[in-house]
C-alpha positions in Angstrom: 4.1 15.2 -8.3 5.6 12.0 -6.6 9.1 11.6 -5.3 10.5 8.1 -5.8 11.6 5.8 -3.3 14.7 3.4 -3.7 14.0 0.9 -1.4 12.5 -2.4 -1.5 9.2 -3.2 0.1 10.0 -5.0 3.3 12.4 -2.0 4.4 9.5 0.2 3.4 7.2 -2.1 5.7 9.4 -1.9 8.7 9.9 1.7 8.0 6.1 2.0 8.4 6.0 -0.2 11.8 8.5 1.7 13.5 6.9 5.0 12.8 3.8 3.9 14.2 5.3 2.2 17.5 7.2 6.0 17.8 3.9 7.8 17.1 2.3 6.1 19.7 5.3 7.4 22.5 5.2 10.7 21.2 1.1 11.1 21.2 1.5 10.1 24.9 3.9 12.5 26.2 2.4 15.1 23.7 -1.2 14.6 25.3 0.5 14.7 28.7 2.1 18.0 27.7 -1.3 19.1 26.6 -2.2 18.6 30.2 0.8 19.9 31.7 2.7 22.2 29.6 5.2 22.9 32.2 7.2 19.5 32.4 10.3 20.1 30.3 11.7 16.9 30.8 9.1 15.3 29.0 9.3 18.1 25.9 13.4 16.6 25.6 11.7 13.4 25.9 9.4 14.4 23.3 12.1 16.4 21.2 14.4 12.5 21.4 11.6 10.5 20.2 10.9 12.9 17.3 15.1 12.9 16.5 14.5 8.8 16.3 11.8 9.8 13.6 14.4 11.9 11.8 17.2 9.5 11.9 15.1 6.8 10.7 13.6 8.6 7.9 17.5 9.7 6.8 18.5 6.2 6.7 16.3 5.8 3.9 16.9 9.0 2.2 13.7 9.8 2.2 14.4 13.5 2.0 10.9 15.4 1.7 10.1 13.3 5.6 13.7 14.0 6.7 13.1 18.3 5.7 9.3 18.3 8.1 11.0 16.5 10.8 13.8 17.9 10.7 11.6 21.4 11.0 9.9 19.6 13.9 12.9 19.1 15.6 14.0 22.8 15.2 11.1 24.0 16.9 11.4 21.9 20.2 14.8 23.0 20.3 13.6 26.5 20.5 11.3 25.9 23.1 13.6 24.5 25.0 16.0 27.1 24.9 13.0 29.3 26.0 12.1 26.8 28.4 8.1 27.2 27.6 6.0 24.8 25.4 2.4 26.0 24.6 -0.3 23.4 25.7 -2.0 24.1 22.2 1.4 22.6 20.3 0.6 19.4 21.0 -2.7 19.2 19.1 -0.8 20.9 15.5 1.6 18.1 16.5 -0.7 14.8 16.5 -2.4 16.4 13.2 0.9 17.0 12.0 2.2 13.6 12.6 -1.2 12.2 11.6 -0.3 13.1 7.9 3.5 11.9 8.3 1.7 8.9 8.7 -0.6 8.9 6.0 2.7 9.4 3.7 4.8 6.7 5.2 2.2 3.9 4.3 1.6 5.6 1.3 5.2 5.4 0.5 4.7 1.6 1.6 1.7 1.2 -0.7 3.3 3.1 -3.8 7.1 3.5 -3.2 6.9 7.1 -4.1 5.8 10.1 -1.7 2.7 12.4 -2.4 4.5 15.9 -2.8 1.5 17.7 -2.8 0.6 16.3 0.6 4.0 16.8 1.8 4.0 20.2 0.7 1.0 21.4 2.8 3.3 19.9 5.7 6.0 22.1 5.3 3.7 24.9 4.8 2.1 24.8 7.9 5.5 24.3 9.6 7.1 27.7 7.7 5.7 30.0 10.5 6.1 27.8 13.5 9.7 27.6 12.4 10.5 31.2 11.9 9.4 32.4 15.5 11.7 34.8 16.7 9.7 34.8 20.0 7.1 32.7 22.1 4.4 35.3 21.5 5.2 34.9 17.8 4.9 30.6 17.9 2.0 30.7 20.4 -0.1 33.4 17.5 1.2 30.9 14.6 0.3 27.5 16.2 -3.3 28.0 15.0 -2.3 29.4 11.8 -0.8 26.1 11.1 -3.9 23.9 12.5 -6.1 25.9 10.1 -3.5 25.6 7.3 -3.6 21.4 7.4 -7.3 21.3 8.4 -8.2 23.3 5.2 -6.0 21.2 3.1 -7.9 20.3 -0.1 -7.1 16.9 -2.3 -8.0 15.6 -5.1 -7.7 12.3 -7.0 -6.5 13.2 -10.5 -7.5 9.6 -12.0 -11.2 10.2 -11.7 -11.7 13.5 -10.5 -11.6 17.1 -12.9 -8.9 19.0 -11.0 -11.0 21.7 -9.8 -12.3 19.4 -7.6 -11.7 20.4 -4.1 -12.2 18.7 -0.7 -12.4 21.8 2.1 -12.8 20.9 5.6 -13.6 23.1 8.3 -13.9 27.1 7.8 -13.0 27.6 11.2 -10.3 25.6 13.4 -13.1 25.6 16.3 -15.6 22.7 15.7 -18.2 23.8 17.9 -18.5 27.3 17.8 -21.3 28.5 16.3 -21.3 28.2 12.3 -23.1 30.4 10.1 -24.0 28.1 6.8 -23.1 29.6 3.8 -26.4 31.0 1.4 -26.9 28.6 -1.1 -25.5 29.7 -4.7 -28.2 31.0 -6.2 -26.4 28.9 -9.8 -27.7 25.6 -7.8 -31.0 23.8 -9.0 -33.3 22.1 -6.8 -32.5 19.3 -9.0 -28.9 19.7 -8.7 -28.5 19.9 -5.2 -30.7 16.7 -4.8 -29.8 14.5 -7.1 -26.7 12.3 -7.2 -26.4 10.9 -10.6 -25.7 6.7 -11.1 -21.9 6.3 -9.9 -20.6 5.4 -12.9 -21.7 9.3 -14.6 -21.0 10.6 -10.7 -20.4 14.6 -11.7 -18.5 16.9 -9.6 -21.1 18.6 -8.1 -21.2 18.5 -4.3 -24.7 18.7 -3.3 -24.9 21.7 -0.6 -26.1 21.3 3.4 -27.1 25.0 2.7 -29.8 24.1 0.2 -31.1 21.3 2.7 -31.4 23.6 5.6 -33.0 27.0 3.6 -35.5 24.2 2.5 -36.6 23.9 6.2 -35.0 19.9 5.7 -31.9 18.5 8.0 -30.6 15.2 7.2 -29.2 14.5 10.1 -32.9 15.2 12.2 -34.3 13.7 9.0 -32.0 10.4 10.0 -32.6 10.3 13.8 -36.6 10.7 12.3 -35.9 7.6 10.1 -34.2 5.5 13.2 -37.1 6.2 15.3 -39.7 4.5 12.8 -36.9 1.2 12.8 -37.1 1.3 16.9 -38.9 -2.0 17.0 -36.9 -3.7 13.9 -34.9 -6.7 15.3 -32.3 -5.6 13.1 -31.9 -2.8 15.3 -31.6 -5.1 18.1 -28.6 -7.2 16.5 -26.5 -3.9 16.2 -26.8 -3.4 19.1 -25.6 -6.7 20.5 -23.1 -6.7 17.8 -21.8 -3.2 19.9 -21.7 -5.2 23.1 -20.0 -8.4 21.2 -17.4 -5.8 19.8 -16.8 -3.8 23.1 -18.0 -0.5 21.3 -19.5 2.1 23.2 -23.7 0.7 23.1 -23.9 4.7 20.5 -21.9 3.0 17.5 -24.1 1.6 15.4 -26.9 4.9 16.6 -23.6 7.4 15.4 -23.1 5.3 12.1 -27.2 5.5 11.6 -27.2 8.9 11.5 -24.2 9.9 10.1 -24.2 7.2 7.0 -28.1 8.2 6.0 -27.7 12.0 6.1 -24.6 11.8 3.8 -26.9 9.6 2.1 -29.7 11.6 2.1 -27.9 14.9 0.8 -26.7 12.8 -2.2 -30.6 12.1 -3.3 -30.1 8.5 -1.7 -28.3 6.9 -4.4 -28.4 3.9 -2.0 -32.1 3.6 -0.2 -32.2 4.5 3.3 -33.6 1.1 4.0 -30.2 -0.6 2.9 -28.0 2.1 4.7 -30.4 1.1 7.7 -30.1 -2.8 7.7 -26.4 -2.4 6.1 -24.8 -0.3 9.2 -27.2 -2.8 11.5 -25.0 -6.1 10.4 -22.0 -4.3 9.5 -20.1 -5.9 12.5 -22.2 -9.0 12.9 -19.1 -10.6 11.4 -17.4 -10.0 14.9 -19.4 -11.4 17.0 -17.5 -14.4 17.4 -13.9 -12.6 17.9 -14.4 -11.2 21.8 -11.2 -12.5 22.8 -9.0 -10.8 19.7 -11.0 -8.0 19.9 -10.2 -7.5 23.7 -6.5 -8.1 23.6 -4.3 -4.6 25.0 -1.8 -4.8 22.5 -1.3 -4.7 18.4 -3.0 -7.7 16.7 -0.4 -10.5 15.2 -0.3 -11.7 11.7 -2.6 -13.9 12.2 -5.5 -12.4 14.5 -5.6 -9.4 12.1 -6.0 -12.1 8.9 -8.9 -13.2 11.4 -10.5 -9.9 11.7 -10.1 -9.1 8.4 -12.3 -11.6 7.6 -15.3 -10.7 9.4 -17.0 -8.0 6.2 -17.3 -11.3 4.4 -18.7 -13.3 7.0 -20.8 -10.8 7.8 -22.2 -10.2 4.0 -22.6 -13.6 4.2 -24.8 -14.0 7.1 -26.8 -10.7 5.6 -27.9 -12.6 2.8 -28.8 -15.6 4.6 -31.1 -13.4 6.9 -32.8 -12.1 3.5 -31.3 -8.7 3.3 -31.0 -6.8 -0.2 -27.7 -7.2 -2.5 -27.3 -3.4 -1.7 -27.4 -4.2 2.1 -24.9 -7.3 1.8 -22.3 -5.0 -0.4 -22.4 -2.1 2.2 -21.2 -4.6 4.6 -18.6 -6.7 2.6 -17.1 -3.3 1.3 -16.9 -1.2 4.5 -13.3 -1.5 4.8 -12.5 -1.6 1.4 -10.1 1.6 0.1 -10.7 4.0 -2.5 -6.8 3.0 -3.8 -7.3 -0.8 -3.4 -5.6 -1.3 0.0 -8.9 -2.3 1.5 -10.1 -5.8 2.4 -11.6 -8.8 2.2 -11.1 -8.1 -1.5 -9.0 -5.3 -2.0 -11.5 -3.2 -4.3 -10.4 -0.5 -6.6 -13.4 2.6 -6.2 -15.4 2.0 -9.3 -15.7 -1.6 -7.9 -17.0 -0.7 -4.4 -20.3 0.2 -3.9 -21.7 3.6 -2.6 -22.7 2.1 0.4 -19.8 0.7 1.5 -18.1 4.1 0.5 -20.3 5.3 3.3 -20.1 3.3 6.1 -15.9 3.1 5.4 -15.9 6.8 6.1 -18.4 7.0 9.0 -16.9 3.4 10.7 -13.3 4.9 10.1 -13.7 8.6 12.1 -15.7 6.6 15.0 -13.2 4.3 15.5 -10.8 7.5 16.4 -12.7 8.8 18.4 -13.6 5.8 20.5 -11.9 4.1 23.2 -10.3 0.7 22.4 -8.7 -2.0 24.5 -5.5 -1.9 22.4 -5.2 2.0 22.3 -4.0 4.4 24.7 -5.5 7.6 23.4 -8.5 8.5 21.0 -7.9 11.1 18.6 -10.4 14.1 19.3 -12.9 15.1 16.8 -10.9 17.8 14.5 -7.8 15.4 14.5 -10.1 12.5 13.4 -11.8 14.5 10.9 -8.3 15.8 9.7 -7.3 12.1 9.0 -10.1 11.5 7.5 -9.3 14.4 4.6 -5.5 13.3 4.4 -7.0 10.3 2.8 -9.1 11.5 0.5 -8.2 10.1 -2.9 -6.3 7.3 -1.4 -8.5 5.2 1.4 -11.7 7.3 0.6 -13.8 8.3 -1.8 -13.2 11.9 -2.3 -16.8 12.8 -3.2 -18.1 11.2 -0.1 -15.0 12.9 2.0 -16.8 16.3 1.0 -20.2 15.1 2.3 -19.1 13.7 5.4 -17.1 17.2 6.3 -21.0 18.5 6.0 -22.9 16.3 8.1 -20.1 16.0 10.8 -19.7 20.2 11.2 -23.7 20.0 11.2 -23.8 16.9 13.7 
């Protein structure tokens, strides 16, 4: 169900920009808080910056946004009144916020808001907002994390609508996690095989399977690496890292990340093209050090610059011999499921698998990196957590699943 927006596109777009700019404020003080939860100069500081959000929002009538915020708002004014804000808060707030985002550009993109995603927003706010005391917000503040961390999504346009997407059985990432038995309904066949995209079923192949097998595509990935030590591809990402001011483990996290999701599928993309693919994917930068570097939000113009560098970098592929497979991984990597992607703003059946891949794995490691131009990386359940909100809309909702299985196992 989508609520409709009355409001032309460049308010929509400044909308978007100013929520952003105020996100960034309010992660800082809410990762400050996280540190020191006893500062209650910065939760009014915090509570102000989130009013901004609601009066902004109101302006534009965009009433589902205005009702979260709003609830947001409520709940620091509690806290204040009890003069105590729990440390863990500020992590259901980033998430929280996180998937405000995710509807504001989608309102951008579409001019309508997302009610089911919405909805799981104001959900996960119900019990925070009916504390009556600190014991009951401090025992309901991981009640809510689970709630939008479990959030399933689906995207009705190509997917049967039992199709779910389910993130993380626990809220705790690295405890220890017992992997479900395989269902015993599950061929070896089925669990192995991913059919030609265009008859692509709903099946989601299980890491269970994998594992009772005595198989683990991520050590089967880091086993696959080690045989491509000597490759000079392997030597261009890795300048390509140091050109592009990533930490020197990019390229090795996208290598073993990219081929186990690959693998689990039955490779419907060969792991020599994921390899060579996730190599060059950046190669396109190499020549952009001095955008790349800059401590602030890109212009107009040096963004249309960077945006050009999948092409540039397919481009150079081919010229160095690699497969059409290879060369599409790279052009596609930061093309969306919805068509909001670029160089060529794609529509899913025209993206390839591989660049389906590499959007998701590229995407989650750029959260969790450091950056010149960002104050903060997101840590790893928040990124994952952004990574589900766009299922359906940036990414592939099939490969959403599979990632969630590799990046609990990794």
């Amino acid at each position: 169900m989508q609520f409709a927006v009355d409001q032309d596109p460049e308010t929509l777009a400044e909308y978007r920009v100013d929520f952003e700019e105020q996100l960034e404020g309010i992660e800082h003080l809410a990762i400050q808080l996280e540190q020191g939860p006893d500062n209650l100069d910065s939760v009014l500081q915090l509570r102000n910056l989130l009013d901004g959000l609601y009066f902004n929002s109101s302006k534009l009538s965009l009433v589902p946004l205005i009702e979260n915020i709003e609830l947001i708002v409520q709940t620091f004014d509690f806290m204040l009144e009890h003069q105590h804000y729990p440390a863990a808060f500020s992590e259901y707030l980033l998430i929280l916020l996180d998937r405000l985002l995710v509807i504001v550009r989608d309102v951008e993109h579409a001019g309508s808001i997302d009610m089911f995603k919405n909805q799981n927003i104001h959900v996960s706010l119900q019990d925070i907002v009916l504390s009556k005391t600190l014991e009951q917000l401090q025992q309901g503040i991981p009640l809510a994390i689970e709630h939008l961390t479990r959030e399933s999504h689906y995207c009705p346009e190509t997917h049967d609508k039992s199709f779910e997407v389910e993130l993380f059985d626990d809220v705790e990432l690295f405890d220890d996690i017992e992997v479900p038995e395989a269902s015993s309904q599950n061929s070896e066949a089925e669990s192995t095989v991913r059919p030609h995209k265009d008859a692509k079923t709903l099946l989601q192949p299980d890491m269970a399977f994998f594992l009772s097998k005595g198989r683990d595509p991520i050590l089967e990935a880091r086993e696959f690496m080690a045989s491509k030590a000597t490759d000079p591809l392997c030597f261009l990402g890795n300048i390509a890292d140091i050109h592009t001011d990533y930490s020197t483990n990019h390229t090795k996290f996208l290598h073993e990340i990219t081929l186990a999701m690959n693998s689990i599928a039955g490779n419907p993309v060969s792991a020599e093209d994921i390899w060579s693919g996730v190599c060059l994917h950046d190669i396109g930068l190499a020549d952009l050090n001095e955008i790349l570097a800059l401590e602030r939000k890109l212009g107009d113009d040096e963004f249309a610059k960077i945006k050009q560098h999948p092409s540039k970098g397919a481009d150079l592929a081919a010229r160095c011999g690699l497969s059409e497979d290879a060369c599409l991984t790279i052009r596609h990597h930061h093309e969306g499921f919805d068509g909001r992607g670029y160089p060529d703003g794609l529509l899913n059946g025209a993206i390839s698998e591989g660049g389906k891949i590499l959007a998701i794995a590229d995407s989650f490691h750029a959260m969790v990196s450091k950056r010149p131009h960002k104050r903060h990386t997101k840590n790893v359940l928040r990124a994952v957590s952004e990574v589900n909100a766009c299922s359906g809309t940036h990414y592939d909702p099939y490969w959403v699943g599979l990632f969630n299985q590799c990046i609990r196992e990794y």
